[in-house]
Biopython code that builds the backbone (N, CA, C, O; Angstrom):
import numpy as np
from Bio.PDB.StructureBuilder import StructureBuilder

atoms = [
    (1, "UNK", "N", (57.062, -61.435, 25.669)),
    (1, "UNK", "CA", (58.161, -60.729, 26.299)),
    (1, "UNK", "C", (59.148, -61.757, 26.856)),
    (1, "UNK", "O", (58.789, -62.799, 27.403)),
    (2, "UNK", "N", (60.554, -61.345, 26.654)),
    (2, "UNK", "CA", (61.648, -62.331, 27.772)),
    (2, "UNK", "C", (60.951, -62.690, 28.955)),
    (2, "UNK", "O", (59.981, -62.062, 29.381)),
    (3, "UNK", "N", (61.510, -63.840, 29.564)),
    (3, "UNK", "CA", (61.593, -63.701, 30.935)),
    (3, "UNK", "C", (62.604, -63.387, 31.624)),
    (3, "UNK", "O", (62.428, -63.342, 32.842)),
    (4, "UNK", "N", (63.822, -63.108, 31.142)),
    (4, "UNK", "CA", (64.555, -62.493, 31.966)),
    (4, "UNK", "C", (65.634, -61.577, 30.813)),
    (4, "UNK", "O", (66.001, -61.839, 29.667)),
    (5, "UNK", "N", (65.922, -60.365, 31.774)),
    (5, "UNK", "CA", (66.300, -59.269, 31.154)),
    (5, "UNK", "C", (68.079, -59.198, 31.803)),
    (5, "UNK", "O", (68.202, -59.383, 33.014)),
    (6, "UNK", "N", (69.142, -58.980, 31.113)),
    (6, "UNK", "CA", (69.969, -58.642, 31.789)),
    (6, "UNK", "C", (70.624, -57.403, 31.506)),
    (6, "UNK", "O", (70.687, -56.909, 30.380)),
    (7, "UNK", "N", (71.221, -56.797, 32.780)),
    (7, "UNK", "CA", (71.200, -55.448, 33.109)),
    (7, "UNK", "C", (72.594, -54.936, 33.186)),
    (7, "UNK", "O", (72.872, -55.013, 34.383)),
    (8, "UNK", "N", (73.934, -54.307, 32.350)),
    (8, "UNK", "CA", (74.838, -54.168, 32.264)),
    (8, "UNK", "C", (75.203, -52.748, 33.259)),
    (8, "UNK", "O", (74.564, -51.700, 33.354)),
    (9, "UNK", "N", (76.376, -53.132, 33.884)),
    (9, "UNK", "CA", (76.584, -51.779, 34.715)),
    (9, "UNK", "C", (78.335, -51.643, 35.170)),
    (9, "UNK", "O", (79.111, -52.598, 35.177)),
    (10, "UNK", "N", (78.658, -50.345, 35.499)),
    (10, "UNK", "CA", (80.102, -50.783, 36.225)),
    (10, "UNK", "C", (80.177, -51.185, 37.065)),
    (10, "UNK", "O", (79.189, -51.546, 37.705)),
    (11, "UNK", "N", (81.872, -51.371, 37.631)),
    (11, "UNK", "CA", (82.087, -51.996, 38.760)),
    (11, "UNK", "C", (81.819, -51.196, 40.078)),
    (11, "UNK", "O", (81.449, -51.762, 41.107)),
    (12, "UNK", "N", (81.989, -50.096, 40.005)),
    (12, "UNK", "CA", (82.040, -48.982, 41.161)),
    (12, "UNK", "C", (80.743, -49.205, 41.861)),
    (12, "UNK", "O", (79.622, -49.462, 41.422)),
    (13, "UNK", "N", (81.226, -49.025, 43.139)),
    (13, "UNK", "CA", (79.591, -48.620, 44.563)),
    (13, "UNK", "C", (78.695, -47.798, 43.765)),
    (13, "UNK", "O", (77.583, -48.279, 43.546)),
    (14, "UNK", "N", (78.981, -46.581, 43.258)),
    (14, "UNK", "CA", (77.882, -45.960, 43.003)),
    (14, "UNK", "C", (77.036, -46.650, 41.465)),
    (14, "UNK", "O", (75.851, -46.614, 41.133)),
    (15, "UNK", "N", (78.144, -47.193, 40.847)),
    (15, "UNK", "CA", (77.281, -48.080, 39.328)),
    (15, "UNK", "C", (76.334, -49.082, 40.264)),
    (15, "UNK", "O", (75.133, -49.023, 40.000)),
    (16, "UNK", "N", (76.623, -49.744, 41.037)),
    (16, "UNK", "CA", (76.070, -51.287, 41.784)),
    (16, "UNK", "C", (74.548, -50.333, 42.034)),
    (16, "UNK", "O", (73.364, -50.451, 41.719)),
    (17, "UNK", "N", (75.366, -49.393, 42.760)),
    (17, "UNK", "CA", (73.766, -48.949, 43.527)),
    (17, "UNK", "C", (72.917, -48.437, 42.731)),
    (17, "UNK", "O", (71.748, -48.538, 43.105)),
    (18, "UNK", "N", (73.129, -47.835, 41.596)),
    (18, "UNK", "CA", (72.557, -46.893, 40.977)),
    (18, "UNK", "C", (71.605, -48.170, 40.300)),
    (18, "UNK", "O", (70.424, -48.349, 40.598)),
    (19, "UNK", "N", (72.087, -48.691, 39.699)),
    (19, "UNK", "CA", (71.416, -50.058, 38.859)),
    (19, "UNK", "C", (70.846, -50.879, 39.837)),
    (19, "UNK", "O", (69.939, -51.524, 39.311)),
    (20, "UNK", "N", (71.024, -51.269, 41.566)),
    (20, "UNK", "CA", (70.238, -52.007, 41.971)),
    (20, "UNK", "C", (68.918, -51.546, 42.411)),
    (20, "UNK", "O", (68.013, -52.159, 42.979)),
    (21, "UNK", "N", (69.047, -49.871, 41.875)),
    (21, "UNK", "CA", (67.731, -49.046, 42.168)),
    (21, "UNK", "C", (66.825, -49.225, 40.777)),
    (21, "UNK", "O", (65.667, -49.641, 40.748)),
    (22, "UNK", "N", (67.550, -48.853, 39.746)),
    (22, "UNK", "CA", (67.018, -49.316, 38.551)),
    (22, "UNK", "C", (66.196, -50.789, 38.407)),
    (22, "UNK", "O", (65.129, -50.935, 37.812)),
    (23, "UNK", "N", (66.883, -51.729, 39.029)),
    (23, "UNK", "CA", (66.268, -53.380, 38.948)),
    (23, "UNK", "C", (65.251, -53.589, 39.916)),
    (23, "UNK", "O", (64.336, -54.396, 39.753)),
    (24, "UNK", "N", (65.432, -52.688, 41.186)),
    (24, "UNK", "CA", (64.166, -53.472, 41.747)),
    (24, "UNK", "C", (62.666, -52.291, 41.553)),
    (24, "UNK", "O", (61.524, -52.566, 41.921)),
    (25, "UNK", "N", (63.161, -50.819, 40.798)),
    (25, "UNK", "CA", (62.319, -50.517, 40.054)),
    (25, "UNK", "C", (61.302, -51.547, 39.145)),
    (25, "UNK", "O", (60.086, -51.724, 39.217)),
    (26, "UNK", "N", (62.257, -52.099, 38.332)),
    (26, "UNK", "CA", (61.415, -52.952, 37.126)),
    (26, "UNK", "C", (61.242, -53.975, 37.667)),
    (26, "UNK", "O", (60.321, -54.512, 37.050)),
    (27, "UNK", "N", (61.648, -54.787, 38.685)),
    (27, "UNK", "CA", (61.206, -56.034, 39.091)),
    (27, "UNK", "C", (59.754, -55.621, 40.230)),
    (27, "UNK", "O", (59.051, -56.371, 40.907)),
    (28, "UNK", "N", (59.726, -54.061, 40.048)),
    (28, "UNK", "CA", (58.192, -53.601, 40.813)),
    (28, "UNK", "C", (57.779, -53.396, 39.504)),
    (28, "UNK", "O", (56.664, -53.915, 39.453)),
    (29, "UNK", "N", (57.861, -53.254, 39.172)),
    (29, "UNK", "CA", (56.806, -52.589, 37.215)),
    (29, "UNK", "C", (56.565, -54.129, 36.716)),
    (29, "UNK", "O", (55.540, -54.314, 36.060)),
    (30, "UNK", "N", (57.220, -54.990, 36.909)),
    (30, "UNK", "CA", (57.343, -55.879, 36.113)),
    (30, "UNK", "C", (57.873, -57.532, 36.633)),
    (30, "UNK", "O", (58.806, -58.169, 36.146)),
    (31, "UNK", "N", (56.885, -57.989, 37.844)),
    (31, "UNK", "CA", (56.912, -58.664, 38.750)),
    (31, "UNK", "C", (57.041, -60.401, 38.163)),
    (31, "UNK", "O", (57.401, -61.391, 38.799)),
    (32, "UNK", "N", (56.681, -60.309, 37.002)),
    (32, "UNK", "CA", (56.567, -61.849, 35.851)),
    (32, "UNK", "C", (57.992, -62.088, 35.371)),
    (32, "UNK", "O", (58.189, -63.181, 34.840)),
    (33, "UNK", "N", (59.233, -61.069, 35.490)),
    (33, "UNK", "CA", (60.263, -61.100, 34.467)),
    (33, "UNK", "C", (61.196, -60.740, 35.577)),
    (33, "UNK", "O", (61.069, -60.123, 36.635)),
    (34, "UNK", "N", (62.590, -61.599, 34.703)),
    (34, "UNK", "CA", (63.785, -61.365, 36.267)),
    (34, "UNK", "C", (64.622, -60.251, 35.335)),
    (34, "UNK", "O", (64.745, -60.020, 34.132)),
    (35, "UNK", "N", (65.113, -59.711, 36.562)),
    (35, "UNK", "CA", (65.971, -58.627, 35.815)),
    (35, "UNK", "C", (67.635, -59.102, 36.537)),
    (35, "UNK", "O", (67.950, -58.694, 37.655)),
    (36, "UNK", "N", (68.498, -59.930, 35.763)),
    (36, "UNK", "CA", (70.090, -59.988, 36.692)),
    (36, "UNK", "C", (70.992, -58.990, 36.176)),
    (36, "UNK", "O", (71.214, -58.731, 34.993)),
    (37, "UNK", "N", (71.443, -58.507, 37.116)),
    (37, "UNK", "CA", (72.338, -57.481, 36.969)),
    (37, "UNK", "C", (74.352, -58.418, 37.060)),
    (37, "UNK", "O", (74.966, -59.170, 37.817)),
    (38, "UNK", "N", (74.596, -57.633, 35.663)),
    (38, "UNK", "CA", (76.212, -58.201, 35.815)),
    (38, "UNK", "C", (77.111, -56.985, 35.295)),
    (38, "UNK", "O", (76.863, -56.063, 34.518)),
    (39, "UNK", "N", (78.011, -57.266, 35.870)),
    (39, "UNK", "CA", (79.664, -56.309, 35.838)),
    (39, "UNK", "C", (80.083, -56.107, 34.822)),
    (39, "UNK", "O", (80.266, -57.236, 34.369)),
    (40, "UNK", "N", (80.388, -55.400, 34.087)),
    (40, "UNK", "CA", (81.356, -55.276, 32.943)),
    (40, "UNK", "C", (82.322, -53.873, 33.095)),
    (40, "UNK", "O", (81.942, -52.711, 33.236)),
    (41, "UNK", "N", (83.882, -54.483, 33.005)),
    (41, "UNK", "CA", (84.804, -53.534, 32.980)),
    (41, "UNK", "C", (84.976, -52.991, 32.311)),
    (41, "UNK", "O", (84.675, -53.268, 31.150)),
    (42, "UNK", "N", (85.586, -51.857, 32.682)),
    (42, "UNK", "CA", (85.346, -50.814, 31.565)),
    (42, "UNK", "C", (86.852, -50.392, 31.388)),
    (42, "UNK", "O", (87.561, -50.794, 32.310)),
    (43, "UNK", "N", (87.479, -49.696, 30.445)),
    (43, "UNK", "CA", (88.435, -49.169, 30.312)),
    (43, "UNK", "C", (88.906, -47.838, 31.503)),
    (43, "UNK", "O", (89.993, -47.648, 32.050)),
    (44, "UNK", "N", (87.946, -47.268, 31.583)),
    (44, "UNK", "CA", (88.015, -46.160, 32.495)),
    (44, "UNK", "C", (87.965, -46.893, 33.678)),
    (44, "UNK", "O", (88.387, -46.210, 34.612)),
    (45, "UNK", "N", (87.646, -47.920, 33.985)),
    (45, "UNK", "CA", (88.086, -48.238, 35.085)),
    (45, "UNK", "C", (89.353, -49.124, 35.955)),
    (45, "UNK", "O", (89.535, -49.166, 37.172)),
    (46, "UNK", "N", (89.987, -49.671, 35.055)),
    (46, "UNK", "CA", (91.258, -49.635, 34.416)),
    (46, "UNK", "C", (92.099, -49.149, 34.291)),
    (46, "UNK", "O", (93.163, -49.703, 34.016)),
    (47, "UNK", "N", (91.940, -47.879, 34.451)),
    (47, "UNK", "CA", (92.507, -47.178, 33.939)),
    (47, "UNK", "C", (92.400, -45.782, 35.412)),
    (47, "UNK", "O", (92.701, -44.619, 35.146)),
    (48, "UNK", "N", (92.130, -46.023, 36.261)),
    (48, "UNK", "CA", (91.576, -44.985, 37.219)),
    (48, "UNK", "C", (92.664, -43.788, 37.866)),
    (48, "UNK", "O", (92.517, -42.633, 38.264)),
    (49, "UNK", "N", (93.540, -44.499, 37.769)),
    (49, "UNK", "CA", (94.671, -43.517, 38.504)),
    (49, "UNK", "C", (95.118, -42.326, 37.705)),
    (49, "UNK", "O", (95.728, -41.393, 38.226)),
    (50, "UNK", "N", (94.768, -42.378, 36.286)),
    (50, "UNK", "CA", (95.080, -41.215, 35.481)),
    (50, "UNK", "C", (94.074, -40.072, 35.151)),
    (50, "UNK", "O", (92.931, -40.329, 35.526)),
    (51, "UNK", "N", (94.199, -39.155, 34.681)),
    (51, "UNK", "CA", (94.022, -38.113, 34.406)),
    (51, "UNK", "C", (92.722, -38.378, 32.931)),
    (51, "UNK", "O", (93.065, -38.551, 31.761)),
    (52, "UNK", "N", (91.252, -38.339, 33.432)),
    (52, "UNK", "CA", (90.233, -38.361, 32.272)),
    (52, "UNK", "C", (90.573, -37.948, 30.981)),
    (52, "UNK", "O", (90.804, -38.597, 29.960)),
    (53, "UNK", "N", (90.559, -36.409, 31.278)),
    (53, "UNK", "CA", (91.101, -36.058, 29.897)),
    (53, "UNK", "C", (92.240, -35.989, 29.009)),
    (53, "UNK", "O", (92.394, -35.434, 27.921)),
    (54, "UNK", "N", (93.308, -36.969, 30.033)),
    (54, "UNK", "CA", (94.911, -36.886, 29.117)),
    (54, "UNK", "C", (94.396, -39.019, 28.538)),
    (54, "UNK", "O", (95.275, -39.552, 27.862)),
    (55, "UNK", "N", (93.545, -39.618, 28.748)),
    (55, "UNK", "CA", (93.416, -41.001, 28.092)),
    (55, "UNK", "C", (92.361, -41.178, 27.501)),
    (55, "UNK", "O", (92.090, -42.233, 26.928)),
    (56, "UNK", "N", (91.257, -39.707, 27.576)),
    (56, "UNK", "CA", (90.004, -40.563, 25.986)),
    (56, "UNK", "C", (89.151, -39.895, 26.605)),
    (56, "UNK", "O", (88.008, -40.196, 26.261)),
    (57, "UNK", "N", (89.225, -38.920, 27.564)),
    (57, "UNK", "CA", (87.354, -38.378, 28.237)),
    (57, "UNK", "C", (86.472, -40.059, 28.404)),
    (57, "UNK", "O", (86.842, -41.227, 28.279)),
    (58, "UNK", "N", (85.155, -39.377, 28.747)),
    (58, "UNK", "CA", (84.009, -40.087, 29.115)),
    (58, "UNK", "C", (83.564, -41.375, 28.340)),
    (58, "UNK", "O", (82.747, -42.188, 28.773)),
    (59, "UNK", "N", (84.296, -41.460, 26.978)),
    (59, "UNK", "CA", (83.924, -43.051, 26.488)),
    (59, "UNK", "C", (84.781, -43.901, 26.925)),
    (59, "UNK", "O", (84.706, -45.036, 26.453)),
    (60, "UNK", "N", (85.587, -43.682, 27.701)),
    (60, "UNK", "CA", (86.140, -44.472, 28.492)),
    (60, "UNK", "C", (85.629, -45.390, 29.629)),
    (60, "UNK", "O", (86.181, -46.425, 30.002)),
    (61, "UNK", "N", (84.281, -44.753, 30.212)),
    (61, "UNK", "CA", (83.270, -45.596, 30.923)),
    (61, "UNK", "C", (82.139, -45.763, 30.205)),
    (61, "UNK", "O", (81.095, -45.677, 30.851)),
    (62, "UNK", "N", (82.051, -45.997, 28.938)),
    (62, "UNK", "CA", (80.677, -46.234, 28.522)),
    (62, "UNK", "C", (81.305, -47.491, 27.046)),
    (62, "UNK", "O", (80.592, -48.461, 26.791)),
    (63, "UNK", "N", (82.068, -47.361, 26.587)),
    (63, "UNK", "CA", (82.790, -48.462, 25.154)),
    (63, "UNK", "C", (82.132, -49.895, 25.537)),
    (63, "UNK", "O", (81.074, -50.218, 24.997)),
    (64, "UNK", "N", (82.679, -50.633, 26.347)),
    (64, "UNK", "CA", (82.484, -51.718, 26.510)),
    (64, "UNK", "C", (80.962, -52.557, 27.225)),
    (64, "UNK", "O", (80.709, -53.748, 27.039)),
    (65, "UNK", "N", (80.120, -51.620, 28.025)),
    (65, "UNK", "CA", (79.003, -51.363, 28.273)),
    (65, "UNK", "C", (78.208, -51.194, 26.653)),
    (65, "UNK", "O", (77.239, -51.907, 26.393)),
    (66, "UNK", "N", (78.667, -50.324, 25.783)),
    (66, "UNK", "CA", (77.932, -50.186, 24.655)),
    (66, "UNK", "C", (78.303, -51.510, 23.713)),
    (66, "UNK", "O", (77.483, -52.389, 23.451)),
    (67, "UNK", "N", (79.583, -51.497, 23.286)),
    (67, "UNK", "CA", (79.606, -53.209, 22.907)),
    (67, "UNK", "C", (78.934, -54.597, 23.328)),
    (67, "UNK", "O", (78.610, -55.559, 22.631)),
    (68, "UNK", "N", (78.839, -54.387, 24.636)),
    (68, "UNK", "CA", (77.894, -55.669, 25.564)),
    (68, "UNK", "C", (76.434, -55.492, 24.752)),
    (68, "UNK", "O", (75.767, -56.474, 24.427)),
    (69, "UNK", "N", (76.081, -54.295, 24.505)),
    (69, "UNK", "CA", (74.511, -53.807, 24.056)),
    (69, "UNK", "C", (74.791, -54.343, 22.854)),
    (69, "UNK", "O", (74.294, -55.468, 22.893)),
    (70, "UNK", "N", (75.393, -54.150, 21.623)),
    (70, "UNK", "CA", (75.350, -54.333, 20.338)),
    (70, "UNK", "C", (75.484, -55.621, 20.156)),
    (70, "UNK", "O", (74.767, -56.224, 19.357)),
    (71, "UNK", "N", (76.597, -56.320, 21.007)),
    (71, "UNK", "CA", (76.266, -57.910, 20.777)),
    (71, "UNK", "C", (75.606, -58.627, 21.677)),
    (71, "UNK", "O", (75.990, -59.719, 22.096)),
    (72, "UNK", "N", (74.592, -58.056, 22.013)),
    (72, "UNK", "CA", (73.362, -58.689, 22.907)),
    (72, "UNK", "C", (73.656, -59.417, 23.786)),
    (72, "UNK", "O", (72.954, -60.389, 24.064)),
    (73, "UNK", "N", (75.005, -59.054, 24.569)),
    (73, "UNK", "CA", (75.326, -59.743, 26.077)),
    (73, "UNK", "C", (74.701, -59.386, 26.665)),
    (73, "UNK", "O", (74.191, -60.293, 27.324)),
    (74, "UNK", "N", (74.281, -58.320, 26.937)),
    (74, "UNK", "CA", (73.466, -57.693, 28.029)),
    (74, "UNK", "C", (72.207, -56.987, 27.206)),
    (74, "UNK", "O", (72.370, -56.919, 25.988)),
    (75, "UNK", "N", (71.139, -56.528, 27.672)),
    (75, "UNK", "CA", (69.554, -56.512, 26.834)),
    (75, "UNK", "C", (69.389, -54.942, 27.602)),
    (75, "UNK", "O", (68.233, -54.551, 27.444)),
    (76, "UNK", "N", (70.200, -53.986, 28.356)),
    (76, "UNK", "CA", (70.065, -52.671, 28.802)),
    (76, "UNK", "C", (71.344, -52.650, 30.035)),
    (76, "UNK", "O", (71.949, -53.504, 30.682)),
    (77, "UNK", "N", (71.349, -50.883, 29.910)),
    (77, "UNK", "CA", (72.942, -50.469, 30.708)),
    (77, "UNK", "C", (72.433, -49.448, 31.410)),
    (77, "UNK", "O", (71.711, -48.605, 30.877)),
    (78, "UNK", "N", (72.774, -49.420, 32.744)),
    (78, "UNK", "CA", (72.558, -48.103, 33.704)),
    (78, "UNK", "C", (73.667, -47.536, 33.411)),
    (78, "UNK", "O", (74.534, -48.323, 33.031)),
    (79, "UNK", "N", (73.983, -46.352, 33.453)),
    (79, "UNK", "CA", (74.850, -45.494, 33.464)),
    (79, "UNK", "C", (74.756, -43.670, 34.213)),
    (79, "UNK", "O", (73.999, -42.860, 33.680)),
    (80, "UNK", "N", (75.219, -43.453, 34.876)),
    (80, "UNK", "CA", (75.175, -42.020, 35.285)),
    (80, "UNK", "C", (75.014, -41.358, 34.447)),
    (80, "UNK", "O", (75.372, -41.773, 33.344)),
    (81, "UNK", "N", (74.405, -40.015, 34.548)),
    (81, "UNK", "CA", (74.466, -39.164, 33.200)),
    (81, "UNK", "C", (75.599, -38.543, 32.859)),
    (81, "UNK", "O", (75.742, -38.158, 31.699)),
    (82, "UNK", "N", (76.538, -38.356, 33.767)),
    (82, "UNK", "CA", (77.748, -37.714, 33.547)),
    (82, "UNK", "C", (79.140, -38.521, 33.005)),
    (82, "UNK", "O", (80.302, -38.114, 32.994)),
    (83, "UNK", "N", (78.493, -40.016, 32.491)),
    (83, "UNK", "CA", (79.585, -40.726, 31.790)),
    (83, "UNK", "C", (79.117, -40.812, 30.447)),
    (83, "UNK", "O", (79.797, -40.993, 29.437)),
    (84, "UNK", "N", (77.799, -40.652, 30.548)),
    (84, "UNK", "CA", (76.882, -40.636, 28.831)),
    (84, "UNK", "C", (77.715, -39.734, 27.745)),
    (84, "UNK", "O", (77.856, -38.562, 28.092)),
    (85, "UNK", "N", (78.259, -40.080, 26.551)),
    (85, "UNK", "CA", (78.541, -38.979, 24.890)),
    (85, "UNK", "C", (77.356, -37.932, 24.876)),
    (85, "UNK", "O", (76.412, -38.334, 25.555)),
    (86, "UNK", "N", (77.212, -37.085, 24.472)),
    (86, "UNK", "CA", (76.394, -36.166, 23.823)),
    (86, "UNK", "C", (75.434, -36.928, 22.886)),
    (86, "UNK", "O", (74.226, -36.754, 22.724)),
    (87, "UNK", "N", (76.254, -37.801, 22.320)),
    (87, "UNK", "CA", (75.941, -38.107, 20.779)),
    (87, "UNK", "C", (76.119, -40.188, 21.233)),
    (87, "UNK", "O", (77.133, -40.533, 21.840)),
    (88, "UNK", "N", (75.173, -41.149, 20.887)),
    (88, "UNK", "CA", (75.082, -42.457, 20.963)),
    (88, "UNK", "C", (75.337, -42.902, 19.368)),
    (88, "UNK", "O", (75.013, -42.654, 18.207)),
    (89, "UNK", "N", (76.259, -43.839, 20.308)),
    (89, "UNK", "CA", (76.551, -45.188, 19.021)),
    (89, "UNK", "C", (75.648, -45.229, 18.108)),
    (89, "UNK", "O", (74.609, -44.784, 18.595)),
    (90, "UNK", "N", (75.479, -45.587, 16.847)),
    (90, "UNK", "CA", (74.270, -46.026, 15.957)),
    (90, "UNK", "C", (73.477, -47.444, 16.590)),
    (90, "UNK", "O", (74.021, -48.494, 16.931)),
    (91, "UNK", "N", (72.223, -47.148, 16.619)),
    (91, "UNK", "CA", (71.623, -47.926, 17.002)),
    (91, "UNK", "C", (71.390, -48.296, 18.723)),
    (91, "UNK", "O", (71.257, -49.436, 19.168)),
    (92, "UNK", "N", (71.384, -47.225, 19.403)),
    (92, "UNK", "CA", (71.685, -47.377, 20.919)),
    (92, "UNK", "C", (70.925, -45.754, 20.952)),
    (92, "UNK", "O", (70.771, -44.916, 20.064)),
    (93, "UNK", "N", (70.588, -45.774, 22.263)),
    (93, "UNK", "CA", (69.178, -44.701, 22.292)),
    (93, "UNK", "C", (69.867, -44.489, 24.137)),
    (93, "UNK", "O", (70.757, -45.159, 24.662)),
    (94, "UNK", "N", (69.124, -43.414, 24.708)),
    (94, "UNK", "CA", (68.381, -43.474, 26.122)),
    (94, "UNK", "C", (67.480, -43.491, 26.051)),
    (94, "UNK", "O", (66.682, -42.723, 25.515)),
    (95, "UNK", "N", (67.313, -44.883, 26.878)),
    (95, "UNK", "CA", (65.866, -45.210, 26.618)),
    (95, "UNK", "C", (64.998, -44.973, 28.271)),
    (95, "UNK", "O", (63.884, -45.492, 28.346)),
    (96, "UNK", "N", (65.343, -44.476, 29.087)),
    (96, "UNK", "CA", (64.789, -43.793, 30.206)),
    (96, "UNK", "C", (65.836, -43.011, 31.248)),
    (96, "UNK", "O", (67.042, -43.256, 31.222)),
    (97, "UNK", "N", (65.286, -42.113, 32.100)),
    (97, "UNK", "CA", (65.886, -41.823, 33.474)),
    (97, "UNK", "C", (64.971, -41.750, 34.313)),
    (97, "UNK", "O", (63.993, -41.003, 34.355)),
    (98, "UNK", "N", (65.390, -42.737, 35.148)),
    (98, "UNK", "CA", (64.439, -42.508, 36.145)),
    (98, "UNK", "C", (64.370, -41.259, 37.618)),
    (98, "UNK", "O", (65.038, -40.225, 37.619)),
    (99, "UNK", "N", (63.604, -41.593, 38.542)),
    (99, "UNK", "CA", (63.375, -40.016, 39.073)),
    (99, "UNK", "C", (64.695, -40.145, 40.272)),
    (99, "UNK", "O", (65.241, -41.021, 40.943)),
    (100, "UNK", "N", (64.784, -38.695, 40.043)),
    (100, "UNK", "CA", (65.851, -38.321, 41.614)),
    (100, "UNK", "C", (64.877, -39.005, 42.798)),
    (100, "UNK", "O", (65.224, -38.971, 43.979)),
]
sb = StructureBuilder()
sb.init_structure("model")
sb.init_model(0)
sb.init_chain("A")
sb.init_seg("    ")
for serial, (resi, resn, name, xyz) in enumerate(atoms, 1):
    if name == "N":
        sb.init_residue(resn, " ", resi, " ")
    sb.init_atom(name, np.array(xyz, "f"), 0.0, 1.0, " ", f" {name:<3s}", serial, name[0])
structure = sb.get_structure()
């Protein structure tokens, strides 16, 4: 296994927090392996002052998070469920949620 995993997320308070719950989850599951968490901007966030559905809906916070995944900048992405597609990139899964 790696020894260290890195953990893609947005910029926003609630991305930070949501993912620093996620990391010290797995750094309890998984006490041998580091998990660093880093920033990646997103278009939607960028983009904040406008209107969701008049510039692209919800892949607007998830594009560049999913690109980081495909070219193996980052090795997993927290994301809210309410920025998630219906439907994932080829080759990109949910691969957990953890508990309320």
């Amino acid at each position: 296994m790696k020894s260290e995993f890195v953990i893609g997320t947005r910029g926003s308070l609630l991305a930070r927090s949501q993912t620093e719950l996620v990391a010290a989850a797995l750094r309890s599951a998984f006490g041998d392996v580091a998990f660093r968490v880093v920033t990646v901007r997103t278009s939607g966030d960028a983009i904040a002052d406008q209107a969701l559905h008049a510039v692209g809906g919800k892949g607007l916070f998830t594009k560049e998070l999913e690109d980081a995944l495909a070219d193996r900048r980052i090795d997993l992405a927290v994301h809210s469920l309410k920025d998630l597609p219906t439907q994932f990139p080829r080759g990109l899964v949910l691969g957990a949620v953890p508990t309320r």
